[in-house]
C-alpha atoms as a printed R data frame, in Angstrom:
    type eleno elety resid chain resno        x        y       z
1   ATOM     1    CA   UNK     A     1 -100.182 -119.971 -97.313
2   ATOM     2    CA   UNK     A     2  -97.767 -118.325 -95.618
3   ATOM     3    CA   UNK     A     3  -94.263 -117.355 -96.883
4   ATOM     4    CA   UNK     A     4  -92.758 -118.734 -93.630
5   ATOM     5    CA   UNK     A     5  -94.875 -122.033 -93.726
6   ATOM     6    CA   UNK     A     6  -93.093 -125.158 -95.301
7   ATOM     7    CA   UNK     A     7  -93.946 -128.045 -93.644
8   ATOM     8    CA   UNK     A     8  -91.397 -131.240 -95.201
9   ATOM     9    CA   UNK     A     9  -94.136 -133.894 -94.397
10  ATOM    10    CA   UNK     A    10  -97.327 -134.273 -92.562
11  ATOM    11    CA   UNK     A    11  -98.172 -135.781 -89.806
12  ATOM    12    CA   UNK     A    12 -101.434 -137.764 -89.408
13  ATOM    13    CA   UNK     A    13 -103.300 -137.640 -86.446
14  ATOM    14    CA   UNK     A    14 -103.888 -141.280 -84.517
15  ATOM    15    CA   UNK     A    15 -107.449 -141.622 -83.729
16  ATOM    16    CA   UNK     A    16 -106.452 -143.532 -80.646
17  ATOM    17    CA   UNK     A    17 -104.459 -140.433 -79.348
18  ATOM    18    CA   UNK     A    18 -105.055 -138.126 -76.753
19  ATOM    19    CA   UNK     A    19 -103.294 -134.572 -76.665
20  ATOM    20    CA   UNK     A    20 -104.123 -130.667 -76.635
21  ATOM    21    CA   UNK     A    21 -104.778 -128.791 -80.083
22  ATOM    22    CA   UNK     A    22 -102.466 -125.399 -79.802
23  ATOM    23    CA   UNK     A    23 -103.244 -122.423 -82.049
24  ATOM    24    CA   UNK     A    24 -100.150 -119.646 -82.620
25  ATOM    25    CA   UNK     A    25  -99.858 -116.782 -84.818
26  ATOM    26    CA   UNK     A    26  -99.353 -117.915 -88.625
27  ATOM    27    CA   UNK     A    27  -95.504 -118.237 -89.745
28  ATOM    28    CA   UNK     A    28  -94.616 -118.778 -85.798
29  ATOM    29    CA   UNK     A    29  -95.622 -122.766 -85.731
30  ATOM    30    CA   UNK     A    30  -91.274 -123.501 -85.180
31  ATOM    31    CA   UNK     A    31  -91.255 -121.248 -82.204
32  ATOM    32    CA   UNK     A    32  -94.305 -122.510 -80.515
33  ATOM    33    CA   UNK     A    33  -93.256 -126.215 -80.815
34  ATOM    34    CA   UNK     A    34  -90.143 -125.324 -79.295
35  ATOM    35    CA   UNK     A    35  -91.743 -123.023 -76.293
36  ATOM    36    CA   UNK     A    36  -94.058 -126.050 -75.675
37  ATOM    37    CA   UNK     A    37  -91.208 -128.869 -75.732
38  ATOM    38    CA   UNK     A    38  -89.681 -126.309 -73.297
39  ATOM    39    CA   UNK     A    39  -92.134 -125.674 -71.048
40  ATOM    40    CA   UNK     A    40  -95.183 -128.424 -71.302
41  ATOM    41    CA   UNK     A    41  -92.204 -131.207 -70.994
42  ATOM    42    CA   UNK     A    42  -91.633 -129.656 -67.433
43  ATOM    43    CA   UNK     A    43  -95.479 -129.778 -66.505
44  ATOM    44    CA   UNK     A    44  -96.077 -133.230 -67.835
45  ATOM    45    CA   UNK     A    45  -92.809 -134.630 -65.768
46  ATOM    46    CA   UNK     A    46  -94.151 -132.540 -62.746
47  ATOM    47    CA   UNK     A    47  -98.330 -134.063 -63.129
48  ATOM    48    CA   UNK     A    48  -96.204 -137.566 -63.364
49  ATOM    49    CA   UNK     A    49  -94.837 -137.588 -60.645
50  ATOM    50    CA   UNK     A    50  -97.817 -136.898 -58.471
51  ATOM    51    CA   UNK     A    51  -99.106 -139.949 -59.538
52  ATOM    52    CA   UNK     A    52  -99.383 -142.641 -57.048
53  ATOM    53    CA   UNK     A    53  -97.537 -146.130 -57.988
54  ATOM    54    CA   UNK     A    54 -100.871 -147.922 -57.171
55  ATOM    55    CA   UNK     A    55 -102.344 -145.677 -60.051
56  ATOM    56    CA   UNK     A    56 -100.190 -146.876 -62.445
57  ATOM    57    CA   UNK     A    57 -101.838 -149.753 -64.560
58  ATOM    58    CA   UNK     A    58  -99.218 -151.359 -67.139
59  ATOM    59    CA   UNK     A    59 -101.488 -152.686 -70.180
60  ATOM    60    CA   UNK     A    60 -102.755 -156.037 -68.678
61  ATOM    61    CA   UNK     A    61 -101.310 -159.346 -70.642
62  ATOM    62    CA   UNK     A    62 -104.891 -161.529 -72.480
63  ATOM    63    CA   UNK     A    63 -105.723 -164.171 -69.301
64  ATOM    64    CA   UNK     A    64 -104.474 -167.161 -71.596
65  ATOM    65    CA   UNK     A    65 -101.085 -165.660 -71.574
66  ATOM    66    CA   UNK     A    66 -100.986 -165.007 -67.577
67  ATOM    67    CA   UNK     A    67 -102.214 -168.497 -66.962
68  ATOM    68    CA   UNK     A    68  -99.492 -169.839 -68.655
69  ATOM    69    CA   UNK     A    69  -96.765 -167.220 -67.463
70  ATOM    70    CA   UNK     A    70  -94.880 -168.041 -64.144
71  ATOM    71    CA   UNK     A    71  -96.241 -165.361 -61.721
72  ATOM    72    CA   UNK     A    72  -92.814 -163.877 -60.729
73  ATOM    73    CA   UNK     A    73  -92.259 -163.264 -64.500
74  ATOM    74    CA   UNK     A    74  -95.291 -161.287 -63.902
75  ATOM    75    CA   UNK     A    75  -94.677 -159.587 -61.431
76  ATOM    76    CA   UNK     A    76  -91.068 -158.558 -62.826
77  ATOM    77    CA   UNK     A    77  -92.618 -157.409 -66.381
78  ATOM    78    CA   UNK     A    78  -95.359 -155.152 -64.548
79  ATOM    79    CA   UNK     A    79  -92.293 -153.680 -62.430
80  ATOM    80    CA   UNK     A    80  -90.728 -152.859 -65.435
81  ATOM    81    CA   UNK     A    81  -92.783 -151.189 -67.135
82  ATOM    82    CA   UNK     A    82  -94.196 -149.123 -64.097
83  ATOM    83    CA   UNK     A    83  -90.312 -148.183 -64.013
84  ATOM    84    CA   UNK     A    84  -89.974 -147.381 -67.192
85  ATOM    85    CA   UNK     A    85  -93.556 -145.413 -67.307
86  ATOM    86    CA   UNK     A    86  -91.084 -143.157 -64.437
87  ATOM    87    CA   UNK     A    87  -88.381 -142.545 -66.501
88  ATOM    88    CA   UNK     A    88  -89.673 -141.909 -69.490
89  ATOM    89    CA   UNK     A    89  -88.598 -138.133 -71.254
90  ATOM    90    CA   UNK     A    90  -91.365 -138.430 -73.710
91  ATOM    91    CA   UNK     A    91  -94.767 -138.048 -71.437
92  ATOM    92    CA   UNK     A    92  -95.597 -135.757 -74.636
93  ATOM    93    CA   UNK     A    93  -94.739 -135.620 -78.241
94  ATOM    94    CA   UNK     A    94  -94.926 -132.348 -80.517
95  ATOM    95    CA   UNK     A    95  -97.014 -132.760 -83.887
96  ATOM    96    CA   UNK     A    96  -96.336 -129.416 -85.657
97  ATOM    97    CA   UNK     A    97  -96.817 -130.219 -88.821
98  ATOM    98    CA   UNK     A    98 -100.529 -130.791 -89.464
99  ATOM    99    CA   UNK     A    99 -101.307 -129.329 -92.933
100 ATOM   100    CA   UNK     A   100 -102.872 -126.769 -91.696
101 ATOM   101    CA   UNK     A   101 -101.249 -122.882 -90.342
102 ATOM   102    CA   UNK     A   102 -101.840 -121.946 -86.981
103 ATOM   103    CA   UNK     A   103 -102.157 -125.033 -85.583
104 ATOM   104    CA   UNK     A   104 -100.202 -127.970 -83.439
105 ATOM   105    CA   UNK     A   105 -101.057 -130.919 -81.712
106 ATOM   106    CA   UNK     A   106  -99.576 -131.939 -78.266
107 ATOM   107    CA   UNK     A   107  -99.759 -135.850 -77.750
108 ATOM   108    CA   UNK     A   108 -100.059 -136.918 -74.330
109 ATOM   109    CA   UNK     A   109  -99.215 -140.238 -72.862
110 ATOM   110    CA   UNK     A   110 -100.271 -142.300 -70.723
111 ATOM   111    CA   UNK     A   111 -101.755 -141.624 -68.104
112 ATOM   112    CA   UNK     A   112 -101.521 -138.252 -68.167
113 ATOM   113    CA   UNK     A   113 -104.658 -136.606 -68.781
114 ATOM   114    CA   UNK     A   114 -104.938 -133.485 -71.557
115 ATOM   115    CA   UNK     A   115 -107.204 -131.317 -69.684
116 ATOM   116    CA   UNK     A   116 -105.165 -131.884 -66.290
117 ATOM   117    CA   UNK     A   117 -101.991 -130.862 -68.273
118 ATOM   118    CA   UNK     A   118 -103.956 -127.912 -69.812
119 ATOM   119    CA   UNK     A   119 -104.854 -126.239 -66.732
120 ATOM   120    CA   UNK     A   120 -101.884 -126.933 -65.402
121 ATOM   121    CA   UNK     A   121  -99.829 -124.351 -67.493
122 ATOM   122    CA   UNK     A   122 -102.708 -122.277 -67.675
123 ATOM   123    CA   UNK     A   123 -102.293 -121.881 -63.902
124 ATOM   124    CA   UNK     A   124  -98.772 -121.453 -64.178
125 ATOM   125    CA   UNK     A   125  -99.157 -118.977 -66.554
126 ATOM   126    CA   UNK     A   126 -101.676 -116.853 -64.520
127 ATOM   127    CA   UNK     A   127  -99.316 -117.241 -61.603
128 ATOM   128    CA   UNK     A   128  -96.741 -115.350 -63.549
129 ATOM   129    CA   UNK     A   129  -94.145 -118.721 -63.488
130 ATOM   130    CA   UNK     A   130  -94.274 -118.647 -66.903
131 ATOM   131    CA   UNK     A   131  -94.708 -116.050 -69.353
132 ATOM   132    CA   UNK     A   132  -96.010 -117.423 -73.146
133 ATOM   133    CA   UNK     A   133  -94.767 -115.982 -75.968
134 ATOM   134    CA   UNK     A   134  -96.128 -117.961 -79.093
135 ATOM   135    CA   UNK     A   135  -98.695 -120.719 -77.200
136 ATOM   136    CA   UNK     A   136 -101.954 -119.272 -77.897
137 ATOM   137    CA   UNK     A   137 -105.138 -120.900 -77.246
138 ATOM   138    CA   UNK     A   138 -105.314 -124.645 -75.829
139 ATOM   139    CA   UNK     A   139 -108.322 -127.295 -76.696
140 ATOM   140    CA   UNK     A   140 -107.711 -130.666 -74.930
141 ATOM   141    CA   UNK     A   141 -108.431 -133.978 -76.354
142 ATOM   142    CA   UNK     A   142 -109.679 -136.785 -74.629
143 ATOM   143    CA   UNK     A   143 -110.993 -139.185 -76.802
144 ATOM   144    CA   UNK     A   144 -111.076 -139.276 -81.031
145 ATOM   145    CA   UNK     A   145 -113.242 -141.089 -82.941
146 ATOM   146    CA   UNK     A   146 -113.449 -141.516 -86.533
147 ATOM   147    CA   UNK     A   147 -116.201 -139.382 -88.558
148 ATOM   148    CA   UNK     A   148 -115.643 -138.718 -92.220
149 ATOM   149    CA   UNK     A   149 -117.692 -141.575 -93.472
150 ATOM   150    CA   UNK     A   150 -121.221 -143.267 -93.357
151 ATOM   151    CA   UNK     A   151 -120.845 -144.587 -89.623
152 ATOM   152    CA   UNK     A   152 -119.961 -141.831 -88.542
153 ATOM   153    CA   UNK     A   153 -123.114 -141.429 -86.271
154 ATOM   154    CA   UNK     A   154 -122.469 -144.545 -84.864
155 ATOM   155    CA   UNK     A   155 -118.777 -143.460 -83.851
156 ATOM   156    CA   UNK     A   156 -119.573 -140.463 -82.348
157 ATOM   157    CA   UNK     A   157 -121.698 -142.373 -79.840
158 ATOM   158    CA   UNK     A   158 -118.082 -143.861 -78.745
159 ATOM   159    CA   UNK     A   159 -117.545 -140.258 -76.890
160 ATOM   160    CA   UNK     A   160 -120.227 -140.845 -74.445
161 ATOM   161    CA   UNK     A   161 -118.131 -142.072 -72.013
162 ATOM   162    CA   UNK     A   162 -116.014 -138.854 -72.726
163 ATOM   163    CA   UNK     A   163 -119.265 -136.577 -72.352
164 ATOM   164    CA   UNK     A   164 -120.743 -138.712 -69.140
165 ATOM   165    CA   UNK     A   165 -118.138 -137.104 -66.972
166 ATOM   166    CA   UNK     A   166 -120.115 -133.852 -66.795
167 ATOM   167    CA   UNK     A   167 -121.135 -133.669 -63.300
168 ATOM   168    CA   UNK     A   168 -124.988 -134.666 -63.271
169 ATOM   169    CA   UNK     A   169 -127.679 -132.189 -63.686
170 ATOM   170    CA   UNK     A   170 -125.199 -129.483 -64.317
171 ATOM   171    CA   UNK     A   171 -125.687 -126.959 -66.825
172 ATOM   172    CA   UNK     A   172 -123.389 -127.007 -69.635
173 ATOM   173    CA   UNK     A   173 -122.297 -125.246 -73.371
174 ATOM   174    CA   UNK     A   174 -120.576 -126.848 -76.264
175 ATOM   175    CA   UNK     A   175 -117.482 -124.710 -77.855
176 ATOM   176    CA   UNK     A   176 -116.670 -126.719 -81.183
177 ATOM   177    CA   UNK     A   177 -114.284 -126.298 -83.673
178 ATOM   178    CA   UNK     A   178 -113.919 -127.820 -86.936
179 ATOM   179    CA   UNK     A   179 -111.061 -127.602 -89.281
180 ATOM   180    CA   UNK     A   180 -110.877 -129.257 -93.064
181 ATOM   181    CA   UNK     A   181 -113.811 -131.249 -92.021
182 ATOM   182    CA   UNK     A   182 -116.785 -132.435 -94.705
183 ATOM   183    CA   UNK     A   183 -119.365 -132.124 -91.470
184 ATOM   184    CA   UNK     A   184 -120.210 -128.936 -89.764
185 ATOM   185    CA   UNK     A   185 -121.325 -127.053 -86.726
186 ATOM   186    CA   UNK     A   186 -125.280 -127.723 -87.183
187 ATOM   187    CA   UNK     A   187 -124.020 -131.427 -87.900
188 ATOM   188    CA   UNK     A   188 -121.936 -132.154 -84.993
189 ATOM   189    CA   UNK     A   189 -124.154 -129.803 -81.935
190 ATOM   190    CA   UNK     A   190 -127.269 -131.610 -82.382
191 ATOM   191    CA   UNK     A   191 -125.553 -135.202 -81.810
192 ATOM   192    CA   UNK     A   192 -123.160 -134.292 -78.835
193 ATOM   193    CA   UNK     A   193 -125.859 -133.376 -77.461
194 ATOM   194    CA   UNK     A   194 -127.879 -136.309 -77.488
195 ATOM   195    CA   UNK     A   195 -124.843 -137.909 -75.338
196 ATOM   196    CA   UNK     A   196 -125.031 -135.245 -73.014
197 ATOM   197    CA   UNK     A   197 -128.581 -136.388 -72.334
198 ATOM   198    CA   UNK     A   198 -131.440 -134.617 -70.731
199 ATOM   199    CA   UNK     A   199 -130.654 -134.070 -67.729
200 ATOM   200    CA   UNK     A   200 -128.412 -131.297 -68.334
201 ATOM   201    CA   UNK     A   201 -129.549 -127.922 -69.100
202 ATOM   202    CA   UNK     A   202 -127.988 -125.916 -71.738
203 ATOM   203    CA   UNK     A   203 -126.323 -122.927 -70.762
204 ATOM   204    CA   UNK     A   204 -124.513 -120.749 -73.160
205 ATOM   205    CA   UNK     A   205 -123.409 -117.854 -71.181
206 ATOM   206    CA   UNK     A   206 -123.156 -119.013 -67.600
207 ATOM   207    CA   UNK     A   207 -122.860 -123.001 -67.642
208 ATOM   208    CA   UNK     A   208 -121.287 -124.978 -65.058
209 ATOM   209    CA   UNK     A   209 -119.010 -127.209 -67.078
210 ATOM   210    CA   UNK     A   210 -117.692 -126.925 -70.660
211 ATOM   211    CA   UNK     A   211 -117.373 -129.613 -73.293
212 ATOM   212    CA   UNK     A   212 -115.031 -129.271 -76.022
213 ATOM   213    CA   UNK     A   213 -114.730 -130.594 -79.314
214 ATOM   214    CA   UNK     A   214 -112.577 -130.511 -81.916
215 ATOM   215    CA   UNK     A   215 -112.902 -131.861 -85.714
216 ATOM   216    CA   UNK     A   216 -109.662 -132.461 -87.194
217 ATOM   217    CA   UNK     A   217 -110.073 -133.842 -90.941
218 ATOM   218    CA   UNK     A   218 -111.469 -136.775 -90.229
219 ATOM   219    CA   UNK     A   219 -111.259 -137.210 -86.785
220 ATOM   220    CA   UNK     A   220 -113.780 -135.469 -84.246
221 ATOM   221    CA   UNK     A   221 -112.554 -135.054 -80.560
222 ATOM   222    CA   UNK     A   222 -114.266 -134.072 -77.273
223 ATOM   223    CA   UNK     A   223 -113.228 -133.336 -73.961
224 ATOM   224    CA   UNK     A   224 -114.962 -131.861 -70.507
225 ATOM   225    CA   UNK     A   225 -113.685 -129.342 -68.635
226 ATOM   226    CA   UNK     A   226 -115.036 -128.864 -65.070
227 ATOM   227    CA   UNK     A   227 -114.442 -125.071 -64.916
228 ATOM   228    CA   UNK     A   228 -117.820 -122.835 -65.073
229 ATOM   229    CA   UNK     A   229 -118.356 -119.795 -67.512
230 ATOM   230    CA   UNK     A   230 -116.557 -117.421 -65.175
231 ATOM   231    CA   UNK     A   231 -113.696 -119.723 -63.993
232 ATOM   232    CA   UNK     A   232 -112.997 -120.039 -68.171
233 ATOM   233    CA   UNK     A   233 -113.216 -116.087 -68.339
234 ATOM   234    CA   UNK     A   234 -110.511 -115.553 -65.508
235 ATOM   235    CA   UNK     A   235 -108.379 -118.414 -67.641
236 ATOM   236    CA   UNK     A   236 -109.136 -116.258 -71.143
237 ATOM   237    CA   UNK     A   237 -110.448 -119.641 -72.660
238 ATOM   238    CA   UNK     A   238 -107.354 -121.207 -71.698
239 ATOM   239    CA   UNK     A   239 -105.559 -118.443 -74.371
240 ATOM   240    CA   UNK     A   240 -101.905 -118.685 -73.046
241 ATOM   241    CA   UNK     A   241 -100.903 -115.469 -75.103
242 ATOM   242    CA   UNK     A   242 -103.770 -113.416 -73.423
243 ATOM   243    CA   UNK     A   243 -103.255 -114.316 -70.004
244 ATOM   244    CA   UNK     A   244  -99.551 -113.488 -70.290
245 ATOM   245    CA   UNK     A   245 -101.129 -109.974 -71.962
246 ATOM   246    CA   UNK     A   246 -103.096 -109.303 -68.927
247 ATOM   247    CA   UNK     A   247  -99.778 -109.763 -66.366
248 ATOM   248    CA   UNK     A   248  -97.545 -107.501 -68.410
């Protein structure tokens, strides 16, 4: 470990999280949490606020409780919250001390999305509005399951909804990483890709769309992105540091 490293406490992952995985340089984890709070704070608030009111869903009440609720009361909670969704300053939350170097985990709330807020400062950053200094690599997160135990078959079939959003009949590749994880790659490729299903083609080199997924100690993650082999090239695998590299 390095000299630099001394993380107080840990904090554990919530399987029911979404969020973006960030890699920096070892020893630099303090400086990239505060260049993300900085500058991902900004994007999320921005993404936010393109969302339509009628898009906004406050978490719906069991239908016992609305039958029995008066309907202004209703009406006034859902207004609330919607408000409260607006004025939030937490759309993200900083998780930089994982256990592991290198690595940080952006939470995202609801309802933004992780790959929508990845892009985003990737195409900020190859605009030249911002410039990254520590952020390195980005690998959005839209769904966890657990999979460190005997069911964990069974759980991973809880991404398919997750992996269905590939655009049918497209041709696709799966970029995993795993870190501190019992399972490995020739574990986890062969099952994702029974939820892609067979109408996709696998494409290594030139695929259409790109699915993502993460293993986290016990937690295995997944995400699409609908950017093709060359569109990921121009974005340097969504590597924040190189991009800025390839402006200077």
């Amino acid at each position: 470990m390095g000299k630099h490293w001394k993380p107080s406490k840990v904090n554990i992952l919530d399987p029911t999280w979404k969020g973006i995985f960030v890699t920096c340089n070892r020893g630099r984890e303090a400086q990239c949490a505060r260049e993300i709070r900085e500058w991902f704070e900004q994007a999320a608030e921005t993404l936010y606020s393109e969302i339509p009111d009628a898009d906004l869903k406050p978490h719906s009440k069991p239908k016992e409780e609305v039958e029995t609720s008066v309907e202004d009361d209703i009406a006034s909670a859902i207004a609330n919250e919607v408000e409260q969704l607006k004025s939030s300053k937490k759309l993200i939350v900083v998780h930089d001390k994982l256990g592991v170097e290198c690595v940080l985990f952006v939470q995202t709330r609801y309802p933004l999305d992780p790959v929508k807020l990845a892009l985003y400062v990737t195409e900020e950053c190859m605009r030249k509005e911002r410039h990254a200094k520590y952020v390195q690599k980005l690998s959005p997160v839209q769904k966890f399951v657990k999979f460190d135990d005997d069911e964990s078959t069974g759980n991973m079939e809880k991404l398919a909804p997750t992996i269905s959003t590939l655009t049918p009949e497209c041709s696709f590749a799966i970029r995993p990483s795993l870190r501190l994880c019992k399972q490995t790659r020739d574990d986890v490729i062969p099952q994702i890709a029974k939820l892609v299903g067979p109408t996709h083609k696998v494409d290594l080199k030139n695929y259409d769309e790109l699915v993502v997924i993460e293993g986290f100690k016990s937690l295995l993650g997944a995400s699409v992105i609908n950017l093709n082999a060359e569109e990921m090239k121009k974005r340097c695998q969504l590597n924040l540091c190189q991009i800025a590299a390839l402006s200077i």
